[in-house]
N, C-alpha and C positions, 0 to 999 in steps of 0.2 A: 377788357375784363378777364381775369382769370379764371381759369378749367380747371374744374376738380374730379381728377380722372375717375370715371366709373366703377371701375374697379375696386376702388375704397368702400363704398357701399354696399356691394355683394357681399364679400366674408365679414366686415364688421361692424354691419348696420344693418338689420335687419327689416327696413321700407323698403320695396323697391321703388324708385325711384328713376322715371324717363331724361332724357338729357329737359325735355321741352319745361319739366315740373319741378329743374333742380333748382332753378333761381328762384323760386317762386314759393320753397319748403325752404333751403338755407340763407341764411342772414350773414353777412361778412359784416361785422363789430370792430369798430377802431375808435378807443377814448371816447365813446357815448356814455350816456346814463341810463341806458336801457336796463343793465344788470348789476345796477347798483342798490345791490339788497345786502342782508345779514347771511345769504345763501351762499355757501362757499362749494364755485364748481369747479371739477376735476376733467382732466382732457381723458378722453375715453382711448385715446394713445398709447401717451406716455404715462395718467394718471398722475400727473403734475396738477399740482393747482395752479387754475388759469386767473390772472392778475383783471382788477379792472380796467389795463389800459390794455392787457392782450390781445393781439388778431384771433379773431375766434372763427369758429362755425358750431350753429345751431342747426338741431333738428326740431322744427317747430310742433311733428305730432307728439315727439317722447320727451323732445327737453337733451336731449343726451348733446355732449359740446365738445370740441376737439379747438388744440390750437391750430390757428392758418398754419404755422411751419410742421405742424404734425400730416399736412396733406402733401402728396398723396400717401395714405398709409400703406402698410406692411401686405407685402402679398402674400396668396394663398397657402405657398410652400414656401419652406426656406430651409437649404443644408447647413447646418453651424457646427464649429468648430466642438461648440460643449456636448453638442450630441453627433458624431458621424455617421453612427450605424443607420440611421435612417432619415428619409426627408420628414420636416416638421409641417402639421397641417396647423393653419389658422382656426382658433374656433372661439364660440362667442357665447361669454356670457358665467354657464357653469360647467365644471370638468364632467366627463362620463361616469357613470355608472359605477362606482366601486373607483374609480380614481381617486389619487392622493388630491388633500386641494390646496397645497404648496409649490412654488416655484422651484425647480431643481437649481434654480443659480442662484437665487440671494434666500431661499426659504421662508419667504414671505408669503402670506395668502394669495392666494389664484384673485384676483377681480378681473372687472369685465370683459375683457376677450384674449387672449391667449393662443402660443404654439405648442401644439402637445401632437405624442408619438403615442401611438393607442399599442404599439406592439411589445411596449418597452415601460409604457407610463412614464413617461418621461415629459416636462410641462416648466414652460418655460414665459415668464411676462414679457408682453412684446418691447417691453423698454429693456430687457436685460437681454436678448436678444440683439440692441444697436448697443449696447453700453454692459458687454460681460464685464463676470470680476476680470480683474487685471492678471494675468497666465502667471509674474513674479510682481514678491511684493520687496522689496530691498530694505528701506528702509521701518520694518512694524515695532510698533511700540511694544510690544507681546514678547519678542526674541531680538536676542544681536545679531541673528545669522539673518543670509537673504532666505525668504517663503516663498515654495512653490506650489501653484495652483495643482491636485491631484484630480482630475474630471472624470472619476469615477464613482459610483455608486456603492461606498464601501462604507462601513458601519465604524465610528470612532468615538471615544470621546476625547471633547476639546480638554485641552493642557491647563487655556488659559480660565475657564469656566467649570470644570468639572462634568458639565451635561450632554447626552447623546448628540450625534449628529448621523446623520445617513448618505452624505453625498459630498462630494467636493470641498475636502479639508485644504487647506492649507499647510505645507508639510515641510518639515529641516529634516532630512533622511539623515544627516552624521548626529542629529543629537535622538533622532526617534520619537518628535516631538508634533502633533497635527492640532490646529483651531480653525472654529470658526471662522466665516468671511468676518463676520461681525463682529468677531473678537480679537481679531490684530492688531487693533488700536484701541485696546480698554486705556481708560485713564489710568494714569500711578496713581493720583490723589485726588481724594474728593472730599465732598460734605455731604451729609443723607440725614436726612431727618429724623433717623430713628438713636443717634449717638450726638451727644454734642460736641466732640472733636474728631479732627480728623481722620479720614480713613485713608490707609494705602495696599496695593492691590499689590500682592507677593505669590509666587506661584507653586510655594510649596507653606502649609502652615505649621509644619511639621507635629512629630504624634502624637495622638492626644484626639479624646472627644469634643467636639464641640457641635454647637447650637448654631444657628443663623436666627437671631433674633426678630427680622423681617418676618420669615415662611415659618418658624419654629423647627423646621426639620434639619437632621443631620447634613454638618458640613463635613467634605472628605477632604480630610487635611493633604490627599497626597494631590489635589490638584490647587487651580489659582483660584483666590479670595480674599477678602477683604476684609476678613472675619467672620461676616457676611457672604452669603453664597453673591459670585461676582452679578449672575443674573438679577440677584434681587437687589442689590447693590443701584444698580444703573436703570431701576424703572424709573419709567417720566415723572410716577410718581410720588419718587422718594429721590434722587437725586437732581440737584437744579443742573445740571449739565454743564457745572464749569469745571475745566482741567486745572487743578492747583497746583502741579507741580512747578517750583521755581517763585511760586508766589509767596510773600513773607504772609505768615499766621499773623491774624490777629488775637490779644490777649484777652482771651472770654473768661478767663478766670476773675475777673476785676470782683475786689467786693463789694456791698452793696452800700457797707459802713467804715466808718475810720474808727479807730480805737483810740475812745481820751484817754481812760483811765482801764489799765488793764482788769477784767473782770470786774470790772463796774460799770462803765460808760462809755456810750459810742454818739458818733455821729452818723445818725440814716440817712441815705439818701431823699427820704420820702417825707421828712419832717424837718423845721427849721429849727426844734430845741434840740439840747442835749438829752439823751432818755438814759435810763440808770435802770440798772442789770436788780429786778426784785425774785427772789425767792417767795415762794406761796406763803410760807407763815412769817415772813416778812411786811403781808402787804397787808396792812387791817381794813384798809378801804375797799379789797374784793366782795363781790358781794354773790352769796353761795346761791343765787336763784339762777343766774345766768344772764342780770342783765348788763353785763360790762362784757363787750363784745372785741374782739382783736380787730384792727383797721383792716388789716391785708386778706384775711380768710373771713370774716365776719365772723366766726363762731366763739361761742361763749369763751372765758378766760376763771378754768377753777384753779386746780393743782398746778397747773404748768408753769415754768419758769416763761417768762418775758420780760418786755421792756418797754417804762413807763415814763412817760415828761412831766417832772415837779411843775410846770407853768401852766399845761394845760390837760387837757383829758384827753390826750393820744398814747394808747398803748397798744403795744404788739407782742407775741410770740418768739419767742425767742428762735423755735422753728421757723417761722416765717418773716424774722429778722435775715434770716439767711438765705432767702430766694435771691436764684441767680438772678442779675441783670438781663440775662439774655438765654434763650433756651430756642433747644430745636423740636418741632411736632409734628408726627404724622400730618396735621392739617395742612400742612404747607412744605414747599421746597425751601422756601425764606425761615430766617432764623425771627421769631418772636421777642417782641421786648416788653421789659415790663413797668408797666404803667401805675403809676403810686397815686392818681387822682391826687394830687396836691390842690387844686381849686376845685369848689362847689360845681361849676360846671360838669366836671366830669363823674360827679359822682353820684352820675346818674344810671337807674340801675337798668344792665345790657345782660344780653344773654348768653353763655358761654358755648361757643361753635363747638364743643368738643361732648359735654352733658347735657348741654340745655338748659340748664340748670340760671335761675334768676340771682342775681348778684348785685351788690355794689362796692364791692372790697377791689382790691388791687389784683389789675387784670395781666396778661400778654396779650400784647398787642403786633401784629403781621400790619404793617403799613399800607403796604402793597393792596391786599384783600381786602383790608379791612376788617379782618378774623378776629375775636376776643377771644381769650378762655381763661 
């Protein structure tokens, strides 16, 4: 049977725990169905999420779990390279008192237990600890030159981002240039939900005010963006996380109709007749109460120019003749497509994720989700 050295439990578990009462409190898990729930646990180590076929260990009063390869854990002191001036103590749980509660090596939040210098504030997650950033980075998507780690506590901002940093830039001393850990590798090119075409990521925008349409607040053209400030660029919740450069675009410009007859007649995608381009005092059949309604938007059809089928009683808006095929929405990372309800089936009335708002006109539609709006 395996020993799980004592040790481990003092600085970062807080049971004590006798040799005679340890088998008797931890569970050794391998491919059972014990922990097969919707509950997604983290090894209280590395902070990794621990898989359901993982070696684990539980603690059966708190629930707290660690992987089998994360024992025996991290001891009580440790001298690292990122910090030399003093030994680093284990601690557990929350930083002290007026502590920062960021990691000094990757700037991520402090969780569950941690090395930290109380003389220095200096706090560091025990997984970056076995796994610092890398001292040179050679090959970063950010610059041509090789980047070297500076593991100092000095106040910058990043080149590739525009925003503050306090500690441990990453630096090309012949060009005068320091980022982020996290920003060595921004994408060139992406998609974001808030533009329908492409964005690429340049690190000068040259002069000129502009807006970040994400945050609304000023972008500083003298650093990298993507029109968009790069940080708001690459949230979870607006970029879907694919690298596009090198990938051919797709053509979202497609229209939605064919042109028979110039300025008279198209074919929609959304209808099987031919419809014909009517002028308001064109049309003697409008009818001024509001009950002749547009297919695609539902709302009434007075003044406005649209488009009507001599066969049947389908007509549309000329504005809304022209909705894209395909559109991108804050709702989602995925691009929306849009749904013409051509059969009865579907033209049943759904709520739009975005207003609330009841409907039965022509939606967009996120496959994936299952999103309308």
């Amino acid at each position: 049977m395996m020993r799980i050295d004592e040790h481990f439990w003092s600085p970062a578990h807080s049971h004590e725990l006798s040799e005679d009462d340890l088998w008797k409190i931890i569970d050794i898990v391998k491919e059972e169905n014990l922990f097969r729930s919707p509950v997604l646990y983290f090894c209280c180590d590395c902070l990794e999420p621990i898989a359901d076929n993982d070696r684990r260990c539980r603690c059966s009063l708190c629930t707290k779990q660690w992987h089998l390869r994360c024992i025996p854990a991290s001891p009580d002191d440790i001298h690292h390279p990122f910090h030399s001036y003093h030994p680093l103590k284990l601690l557990i749980d929350v930083p002290p008192h007026n502590s920062k509660r960021e990691c000094d090596a990757c700037q991520e939040e402090l969780q569950s237990y941690f090395y930290h210098c109380s003389m220095c504030d200096f706090s560091m997650h025990v997984r970056c600890s076995k796994d610092p950033p890398p001292p040179i980075v050679e090959t970063a998507k950010c610059h041509e030159h090789t980047l070297t780690c500076m593991v100092r506590n000095d106040t910058f901002t990043c080149n590739a981002c525009g925003t503050h940093g306090e500690r441990c830039p990453y630096v090309c001393a012949p060009c005068g240039v320091m980022f982020h850990r996290e920003c060595i590798n921004l994408p060139h090119v992406i998609n974001i939900n808030r533009h329908d075409h492409r964005v690429s990521h340049t690190y000068s925008l040259g002069f000129g005010k502009r807006k970040c349409m994400i945050c609304h607040k000023k972008v500083d053209w003298r650093y990298g963006a993507y029109s968009f400030h790069s940080k708001c660029a690459t949230r979870v919740d607006v970029w879907d996380g694919e690298e596009l450069e090198g990938v051919a675009e797709e053509d979202i410009d497609v229209s939605p109709f064919k042109v028979i007859e110039e300025g008279i007649s198209i074919e929609h995608f959304s209808h099987e007749h031919i419809l014909y381009k009517i002028e308001d005092e064109d049309d003697i059949d409008i009818q001024r109460d509001g009950s002749i309604r547009c297919e695609a938007c539902v709302h009434p059809i007075f003044s406005e120019k649209h488009y009507k089928c001599v066969e049947c009683d389908f007509i549309i808006h000329e504005t809304c003749a022209n909705l894209p095929l395909r559109k991108r929405h804050w709702l989602s990372t995925k691009p929306f497509y849009l749904n013409a309800n051509k059969d009865d089936i579907t033209k049943s009335l759904f709520r739009c994720g975005a207003c609330e708002t009841t409907s039965n006109g022509f939606r967009y539609t996120e496959p994936c989700l299952n999103v309308r709006f």
